[in-house]
Structure formats: structure tokens, C-alpha cells
C-alpha positions in Angstrom: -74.9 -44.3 69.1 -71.8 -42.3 68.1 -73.8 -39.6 66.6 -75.8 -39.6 70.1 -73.0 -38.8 71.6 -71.3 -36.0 69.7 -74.5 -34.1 69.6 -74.3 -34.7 73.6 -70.8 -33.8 73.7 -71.5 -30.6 71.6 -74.3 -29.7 73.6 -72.0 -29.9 76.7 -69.7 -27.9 75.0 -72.3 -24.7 73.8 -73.3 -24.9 77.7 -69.7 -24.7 78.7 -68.9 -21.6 76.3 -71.9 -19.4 77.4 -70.9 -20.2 80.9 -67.7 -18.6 79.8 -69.5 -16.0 77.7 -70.9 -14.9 80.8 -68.3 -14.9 83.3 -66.5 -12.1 80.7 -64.1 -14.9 79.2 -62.1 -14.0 76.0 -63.0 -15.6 73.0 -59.2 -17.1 72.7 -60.4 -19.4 76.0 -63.4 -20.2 74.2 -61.7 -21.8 71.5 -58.9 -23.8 73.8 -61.5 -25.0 75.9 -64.0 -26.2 73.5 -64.1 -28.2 69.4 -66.4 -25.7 68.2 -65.6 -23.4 65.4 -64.3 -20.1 65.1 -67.4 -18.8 63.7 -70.2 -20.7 65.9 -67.9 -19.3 68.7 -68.6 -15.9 67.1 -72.0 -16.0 66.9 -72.3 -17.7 70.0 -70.5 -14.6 71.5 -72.6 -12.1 70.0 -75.9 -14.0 70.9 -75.0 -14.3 74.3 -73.0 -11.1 75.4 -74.9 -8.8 72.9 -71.8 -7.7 71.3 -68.4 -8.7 69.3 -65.8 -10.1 71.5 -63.0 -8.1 72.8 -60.1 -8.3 70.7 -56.2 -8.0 71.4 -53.6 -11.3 73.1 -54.4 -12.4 76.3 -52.3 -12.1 79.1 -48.7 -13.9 78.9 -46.7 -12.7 81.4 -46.8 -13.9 85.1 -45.6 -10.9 86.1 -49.0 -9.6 86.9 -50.0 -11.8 89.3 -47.1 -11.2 91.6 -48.0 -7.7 92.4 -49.7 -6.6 95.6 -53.4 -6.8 95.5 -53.6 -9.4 92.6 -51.1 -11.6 94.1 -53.8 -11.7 97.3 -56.8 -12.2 94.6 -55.2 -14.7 92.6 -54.3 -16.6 95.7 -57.4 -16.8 96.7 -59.1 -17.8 93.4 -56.0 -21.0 93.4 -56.8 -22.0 96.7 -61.0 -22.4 96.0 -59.2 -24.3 92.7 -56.9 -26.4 94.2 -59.3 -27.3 96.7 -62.0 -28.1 93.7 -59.4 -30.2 92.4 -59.0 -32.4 95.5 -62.9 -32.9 96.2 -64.9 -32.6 93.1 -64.4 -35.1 89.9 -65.0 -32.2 87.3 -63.4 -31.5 83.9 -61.0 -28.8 84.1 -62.4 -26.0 82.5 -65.5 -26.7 84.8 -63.2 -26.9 87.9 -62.1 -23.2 86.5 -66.0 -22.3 86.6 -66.7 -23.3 89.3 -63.7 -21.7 91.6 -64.7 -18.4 89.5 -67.9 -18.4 90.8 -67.0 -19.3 94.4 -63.9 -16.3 94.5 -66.5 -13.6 93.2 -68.9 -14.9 95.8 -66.3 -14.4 98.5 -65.1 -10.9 96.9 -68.2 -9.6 96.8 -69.1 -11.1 100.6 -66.2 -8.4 101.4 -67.6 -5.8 99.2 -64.3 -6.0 97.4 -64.3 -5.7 93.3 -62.8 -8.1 91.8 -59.4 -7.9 90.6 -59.7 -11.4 88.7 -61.3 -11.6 85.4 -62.2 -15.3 84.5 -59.3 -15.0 81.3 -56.7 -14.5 83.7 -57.6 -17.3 86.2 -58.0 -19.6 83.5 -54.4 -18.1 82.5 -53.3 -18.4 86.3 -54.1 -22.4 86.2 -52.1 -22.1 82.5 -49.3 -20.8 84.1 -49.3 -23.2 87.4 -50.3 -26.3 85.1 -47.2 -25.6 83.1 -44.6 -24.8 86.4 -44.1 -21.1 85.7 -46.2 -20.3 89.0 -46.7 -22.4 92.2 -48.0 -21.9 95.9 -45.8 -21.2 98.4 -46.7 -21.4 101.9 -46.5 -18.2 104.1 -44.0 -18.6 106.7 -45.9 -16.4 109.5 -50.0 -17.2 108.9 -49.0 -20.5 106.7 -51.6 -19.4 103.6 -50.7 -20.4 100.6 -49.7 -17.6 97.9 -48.9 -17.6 94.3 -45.5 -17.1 93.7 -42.8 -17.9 91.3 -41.2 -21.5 91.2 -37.7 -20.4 92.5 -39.1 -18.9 95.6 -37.3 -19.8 98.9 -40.5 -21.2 100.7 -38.7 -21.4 103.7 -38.7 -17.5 104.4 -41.8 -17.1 102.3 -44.0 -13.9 103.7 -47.3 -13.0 101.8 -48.6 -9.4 101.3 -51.1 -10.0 103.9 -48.4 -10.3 106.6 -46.1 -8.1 104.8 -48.2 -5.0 103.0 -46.0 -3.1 101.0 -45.8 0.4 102.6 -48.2 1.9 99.6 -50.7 -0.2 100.2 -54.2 0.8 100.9 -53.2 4.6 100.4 -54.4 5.3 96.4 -57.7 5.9 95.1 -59.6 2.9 97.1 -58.2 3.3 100.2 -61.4 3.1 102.0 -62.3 -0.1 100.1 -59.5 -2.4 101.2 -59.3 -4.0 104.9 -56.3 -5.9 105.4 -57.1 -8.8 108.2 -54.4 -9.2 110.9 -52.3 -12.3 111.1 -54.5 -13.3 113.5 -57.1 -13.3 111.8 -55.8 -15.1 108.5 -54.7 -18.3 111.1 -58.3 -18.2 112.3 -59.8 -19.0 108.7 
């Protein structure tokens, strides 16, 4: 019966990894989210994507989600997460699939491109999981927004509400519509 079960469990795992595989995921998330080896990862990677993985660290720093446009991204890619989280019994790395999925969906409904890959979102639950980023609620459309712990939530405005005076003016100007207030309360 136990033998039944790992093979189960490993099969569960290869699915979960080319899921990953094909979402663009690093092959560091690969290994923390799975027991398979190194190697079967590899080849795994190459069978799947066609090519070696990408090498280098992955992300570490928080800093990059507090900017502008991926501050908006990333909100939105925790908010289809959190709300996973609250209505769906899934694992966690599946929860992270899943809210993936459903943030390119609405990216591309906008004809946006996505500023999210699936390493950093998987980093961007990391980082909230271990209390170096939270949501903080907007004080003037009430959204919630990624932000640092120590924010003052009270006085809170997102960069919806607040656009810094740049935005919107570099090379895809034309490709970013900011809603109104108005039109962030309606949703």
C-alpha cells in the first residue's frame, strides 16, 4: 500500500513541476516545491521546455514589488490568491497555480502584458507567508495593495488613486489605462 502511494504522490509531484515548467517557473521553485531530485528536475526541464533552465538567484528583495506598475500587478495576482485561499481546499503550490492562471487571464482580458512571472508570485506569497509584505487597504477606493508591514494603513493610497506623475508616459504609454476611482469601487 505504501509503495501505492509514493508512486501516487510522485506522480502528483511530475504533474505539479511541468505545470510549473510551463508557466516559466525557475528551476529553484521546482525543487522547494517538490521531493524530486536535482537531476529528474533537469531533465524534466529540458523535456518539457525544450531547453536548460535559466540560471542565476531568484528574486530576494521586496523592493520590486513596491514600485508602480508591479505593485498594481502583484496586487492583483494576491488578491485572486488570497481569495483561492479562502474558497478552495488546495495545496499551496497549487493555490499559487492556480491564482497564476487566473491573473494572466485577467491581464490578458485587458490586453496588458504581464508584469508577473510565476517565480516572483511564488516569491510574493514567500515574502507575505514570512511577514516581510502584507495588504493594506486603500484608503480612497478600499483595494487591497501589497505593501510593506510598517505601512500606516490608515492613510494608505494605492497607485491607482495616486499615479505617480511618470506614469503612463514611457515606451507603453498607449498600452496602460488607468480606471478611475470610480471605477475601482464598482469591481
Amino acid at each position: 500500500m505504501s509503495r501505492t502511494k509514493s508512486i501516487l504522490t510522485e506522480a502528483k509531484q511530475i504533474d505539479t513541476a511541468v505545470e510549473l515548467i510551463k508557466l516559466g517557473a525557475r528551476l529553484q521553485v521546482l525543487e522547494s516545491e517538490t521531493d524530486l531530485s536535482y537531476e529528474r528536475l533537469l531533465r524534466l526541464y529540458k523535456e518539457v521546455a525544450g531547453k536548460s533552465p535559466s540560471k542565476g538567484q531568484l528574486p530576494f528583495s521586496t523592493d520590486w514589488f513596491m514600485t508602480w506598475q508591479p505593485n498594481i500587478h502583484a496586487s492583483l495576482f494576491l488578491n485572486i490568491h488570497e481569495y483561492l485561499n479562502k474558497v478552495a481546499a488546495l495545496d499551496e503550490i497549487d493555490t499559487v497555480i492556480k491564482a497564476y492562471k487566473l491573473y494572466l487571464e485577467q491581464v490578458g482580458a485587458q490586453d496588458l502584458e504581464p508584469q508577473l512571472s510565476v517565480t516572483r508570485a511564488w516569491r510574493l506569497v514567500k515574502f507575505v507567508d514570512n511577514g516581510m509584505l502584507t495588504m493594506t487597504k486603500c484608503s480612497k477606493c478600499a483595494g487591497h495593495f501589497v505593501t510593506h508591514p510598517h505601512e500606516i494603513a490608515r492613510h494608505y493610497v494605492c497607485g491607482l488613486c495616486n499615479p505617480p506623475a511618470r506614469a503612463g508616459k514611457g515606451r507603453n504609454a498607449g498600452a496602460i489605462r488607468l480606471p478611475s476611482v470610480q471605477e475601482c469601487m464598482a469591481d
